[in-house]
Every structure is written in structure tokens, then in C-alpha cells.
C-alpha positions, 0 to 999 in steps of 0.5 A: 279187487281189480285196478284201474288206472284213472288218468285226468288233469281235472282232480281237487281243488279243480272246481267247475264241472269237468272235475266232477265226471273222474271224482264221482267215477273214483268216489263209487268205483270201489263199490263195484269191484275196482280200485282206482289209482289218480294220475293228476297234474302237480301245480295245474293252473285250474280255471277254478278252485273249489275245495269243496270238492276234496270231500269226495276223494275216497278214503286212502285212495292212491293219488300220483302227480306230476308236475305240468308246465302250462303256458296259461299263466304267461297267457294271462301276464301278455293279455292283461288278465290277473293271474288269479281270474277264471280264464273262460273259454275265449271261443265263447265270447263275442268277436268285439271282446277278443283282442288280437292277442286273444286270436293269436293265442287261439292260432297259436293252441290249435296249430301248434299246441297238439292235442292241447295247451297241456301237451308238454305233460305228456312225455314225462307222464308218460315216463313216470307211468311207466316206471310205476308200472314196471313194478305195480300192476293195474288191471286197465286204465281209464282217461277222461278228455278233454283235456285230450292230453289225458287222452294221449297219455292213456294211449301211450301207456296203453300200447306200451303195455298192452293194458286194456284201455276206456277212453272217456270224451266229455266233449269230441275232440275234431268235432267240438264246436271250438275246433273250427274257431281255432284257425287250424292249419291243414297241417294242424288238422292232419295231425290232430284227425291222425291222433284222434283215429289212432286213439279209436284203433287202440282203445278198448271201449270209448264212451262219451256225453251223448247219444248224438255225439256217440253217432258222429263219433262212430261215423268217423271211425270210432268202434264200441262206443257207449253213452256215459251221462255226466249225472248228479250225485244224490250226496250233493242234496243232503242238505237241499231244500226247496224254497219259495218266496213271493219272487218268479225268479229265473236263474241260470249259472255258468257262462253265459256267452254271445253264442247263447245270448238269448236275445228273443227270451229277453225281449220276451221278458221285456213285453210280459213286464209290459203287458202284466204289470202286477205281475211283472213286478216279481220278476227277477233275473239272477246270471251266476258266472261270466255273462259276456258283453253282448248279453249285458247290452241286450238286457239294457236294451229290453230295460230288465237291468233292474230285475237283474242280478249278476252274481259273478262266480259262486262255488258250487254250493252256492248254486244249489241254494240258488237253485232251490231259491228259483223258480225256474231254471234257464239252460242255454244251449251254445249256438254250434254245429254240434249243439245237438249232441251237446248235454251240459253236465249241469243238466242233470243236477238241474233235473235232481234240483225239483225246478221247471227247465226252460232250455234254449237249444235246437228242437231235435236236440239230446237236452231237449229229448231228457228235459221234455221226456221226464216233464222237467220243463220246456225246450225252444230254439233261440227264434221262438219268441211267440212260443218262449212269451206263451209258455213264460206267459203261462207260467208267471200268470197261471202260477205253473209250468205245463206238463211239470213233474217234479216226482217223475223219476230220473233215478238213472242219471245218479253218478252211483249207477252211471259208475256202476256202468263204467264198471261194468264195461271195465269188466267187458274189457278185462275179460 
């Protein structure tokens, strides 16, 4: 069986949504061929923790770590953060809520800390890989990013080597829509674009979330580029049930942020509550995860805070049986540049969760091209109100969505068959 090397700083107890894309790779790998060897970080300080997640390590599998220094902790002590508390993206939240340390800090990643805060991993990962791979052979080498370190330190090795390389983008790196927030310097910027084309030189073959950012990946210079979908793992909904109760209850889980604040989706709730009172009266609003200032204040403003539930963070599991609990799922995509390109991983467990989407995003969008193509719900821009109210409007009153179709198949997206397409470029590549 051939061997590849998996370099990623997201492994078990990692909880959220980027530990998933290397774990479901390292769970199926096996199946087509390929063992995989981890390289992960030793005493990382994970946004979340989610020890659910270590069911899915394959037996006996090779995990090495590495002990990494990240400036996280000391962030949190100067900010007044807990030590303990999710550290959310600070991109994601509104202006007001932002200190000045908090904009320092984002001066201070962008400008100096390059590719990312976790830089300082890279020479010694880069030592220690090389001293194991002196006397271990592996057959290619495969880094997830961001964090775009992982990215860095697979390059390295590659190069020293001569090991064929994937490298695998869950989001781009110049051209996420966090890059321009960060206040980066020309000089910053010259060595980030510098980076980021030497990677392209040197990769064997780069995928990344979509079909859109495949496009603008290309068009600055990136070659053999494919589209890996996060998917969804079939395992996850052994124990999934659908159930109902006399609630329309909407639910979304993740961050809820002021650049996906649906204002016109809100007020649109506020005049369906006004204009079908019996019906209004089961409506519920239930928000998983950190929902930002701005977004609490317009609830307030559209009197729907007492149909609303805000849950915090919940593990993974929970979701599901959120999930299975709603009746309609929200997807906000995040007001940005690149939002076109921008396919959130929850999707496609959304999708395999059997519940109508209502996705809030650009209308030429990739998310809106999956939901709308597999009749899984429905996608507006943030503005629609008129065509946000109609269709919630339908769907309260009529007792049903629209063109839904929850046995269409979206077999495609399962993490098994992703997998097996990653496979098959690592075979393209050791050739």
C-alpha cells in the first residue's frame, strides 16, 4: 500500500469544521490504496474541542506531533478574553466590537506573522520531517490550508525531497476575504503573493472548495487545479432521525457575524408574524454559536426576540439533532468579494440532514448552483425582501417549500467518494 504523508495542524480533539476535510481524507484513504501518516501540532490551541471526533482515527494509524508555540493564549490574556472561550474569527464581527487591541492584533497576524500565527511551526516541523524521512519513505505528501503553515511546511519537505506534493485549499490564501481586512503592508503583501506562487511552482497537483475559487486560483497562476468538496459523512447519520413537532422552526449553527446579518430575512419574519397571526404564533428562531452584536440588535429591532433561542456552542452532535428538529435550515453566506466562490462545509451535511435550505448569498453563487440544482431550498441576496417574505410565506402558510426534494440524490458529496478522488490524483502524481 502506497503512503502519504498528511500534514495538518486541525486533528482530534480539533472540534468545528476544518478538522473534518484531513479526518474523513485519513478515515477512507486506506480503502483506496493509501496509508496515511499525520504530522499534527502537540498542545495546539484549538478554537474548539470536540472529542467526538477521535471516532473517526483509523485504527493503528501513524500520528506524529510536534510541539507548537502559538501567540493565541497571550492574545486572549491582553484582550481580556478567557483562556478557554472559542476565539472567533475577529474579521467576522462588527466594527463596534473590535477594540483597538483587537486591531492591532489583526495588523500585527497580517504583517508580521507570515503565512500565518502559526508560523513559528514550521522550522522545527520542517526538522523533525526530515529526520524521519531519512530513514522512512512515503510515496507523496498532502497539506490542507489554512492554516497555510501546513501549506509551507509540505512545500519544504517537498522540495527537499523531491516528493510529490497536493496541496489542498479550503479557503485561498491572497484572495480569502479576510486578507484585505487585515491592514497588510505592501512589504507583507510582496511576501505572502511570493509565498503563495512558489507553493503553485511546486505543487504537483492543488485542489481547493470550489469551483469558482478553482477559477480565480488559476487565473493568478495556479496549474493543475481540481475541486474537492468538503462533503458529509454517511457514518455521522447512523443515528439521524427526522423529527416534527407543531414548531416552523428555523435554525442555523455557526457564527453568525455582522457581515451575514440578515437584516431583510428578520424583518421579513417580523411582517409574517404580523400579517398571519395564527400561524405566526409557531414560529421560532433558534441561532447555534456566537451571533455577533449587530444581529441581537435587529432581532430586538423586529420584536422576534421572544421566538428566539440562542444556543451558544453546541458540539457537533448536537447540531444534528437540531438539524433533524427544524424545519427549515438558514445558510448565511458572508457579505465579501469572494463570496461566490464560498461553500461552507456545513453545506453538505445540511444537504444529507433531508431539510429545505434557505441560503442568503450572491445569486451566481457556487452554494446557490448545489442547493437550487438538487432542489434542496432556496437562494436570495441579503436585499430580496420581497422574495425572501413570498417564499417564507409559502412555506409557513402552505405547509411546504417549493420545487423541495429531499430524495434527490446527492451521493457525490459523501466524504467516501470525495476521498476516493483524492486517491486517485495521489495516483496521478506518483506516476
Amino acid at each position: 500500500m502506497k503512503k502519504v504523508l498528511i500534514i495538518t495542524y486541525h486533528w482530534p480533539p480539533s472540534g468545528g469544521i476544518s478538522v473534518l476535510r484531513c479526518l474523513k481524507f485519513a478515515k477512507y484513504l486506506r480503502s483506496f490504496g493509501w496509508e496515511p501518516i499525520i504530522y499534527t501540532a502537540k498542545d495546539p490551541a484549538y478554537q474548539y474541542y470536540d472529542s467526538n471526533n477521535e471516532k473517526d482515527i483509523p485504527s493503528g494509524l501513524e500520528i506524529h506531533k510536534v510541539k507548537i508555540s502559538e501567540p493565541i493564549n497571550a492574545f486572549k490574556k491582553l484582550s481580556g478574553r478567557k483562556k478557554k472561550a472559542p476565539m472567533q474569527e475577529i474579521t467576522s464581527v462588527s466594527a463596534n466590537k473590535r477594540s483597538i487591541i483587537d486591531e492591532f492584533a489583526m495588523w500585527i497576524r497580517g504583517n508580521f506573522f507570515i503565512p500565518d500565527a502559526r508560523y513559528r511551526w514550521i522550522k522545527p516541523s520542517v526538522k523533525y520531517l526530515t529526520n524521519y524521512l531519512e530513514n522512512n519513505s512515503i510515496d507523496a505528501i498532502l497539506t490542507d490550508g489554512p492554516t497555510h503553515t501546513n501549506t509551507v511546511i509540505g512545500m519544504r519537505v517537498a522540495q527537499h525531497f523531491g516528493i510529490p506534493w497536493l496541496a489542498d485549499f479550503q479557503d485561498p490564501w491572497t484572495q480569502v476575504d479576510y486578507y484585505a481586512k487585515m491592514h497588510i503592508g505592501k512589504r507583507a503583501d510582496r511576501k505572502h503573493k511570493a509565498l503563495e506562487q512558489e507553493v503553485f511552482k511546486t505543487a504537483s497537483k492543488t485542489t481547493i472548495a470550489s469551483p469558482t475559487w478553482k477559477t480565480e486560483l488559476e487565473s493568478i497562476g495556479a496549474k493543475n487545479v481540481s475541486v474537492i468538496y468538503y462533503g458529509f459523512d454517511e457514518d455521522d447519520f447512523n443515528n439521524y432521525r427526522i423529527q416534527k413537532d407543531d414548531h416552523f422552526t428555523l435554525f442555523h449553527g455557526g457564527l453568525l457575524g455582522s457581515d451575514r446579518n440578515p437584516e431583510q430575512f428578520l424583518k421579513a419574519l417580523q411582517k409574517l408574524r404580523n400579517e398571519l397571526p395564527d400561524q405566526g404564533k409557531s414560529i421560532r428562531l433558534r441561532l447555534a454559536g456566537e451571533v455577533d452584536r449587530s444581529v441581537v440588535k435587529m432581532i430586538e429591532e423586529c420584536q422576534l426576540t421572544d421566538i428566539t433561542t440562542y444556543l451558544g456552542m453546541i458540539p457537533r452532535s448536537d447540531v444534528y439533532t437540531e438539524y433533524s428538529k427544524a424545519s427549515m435550515l438558514l445558510l448565511p453566506i458572508n457579505i465579501a468579494v469572494n463570496a461566490k466562490g464560498r461553500i461552507p462545509g456545513k453545506l453538505f451535511e445540511m444537504l444529507r440532514s433531508g431539510k429545505p435550505i434557505l441560503v442568503f448569498g450572491p445569486n451566481d453563487g457556487d452554494v446557490k448552483e448545489i442547493v437550487e440544482k438538487k432542489k434542496r431550498g432556496k437562494s436570495f441576496e441579503y436585499d430580496q425582501f420581497k422574495e425572501i417574505y413570498s417564499f417564507l410565506y409559502d412555506s409557513i402558510n402552505n405547509g411546504n417549500v417549493t420545487d423541495f426534494d429531499s430524495e434527490s440524490s446527492i451521493s457525490e458529496y459523501s466524504n467516501r467518494l470525495i476521498t476516493e478522488k483524492i486517491a486517485h490524483y495521489l495516483d496521478e502524481i506518483v506516476l
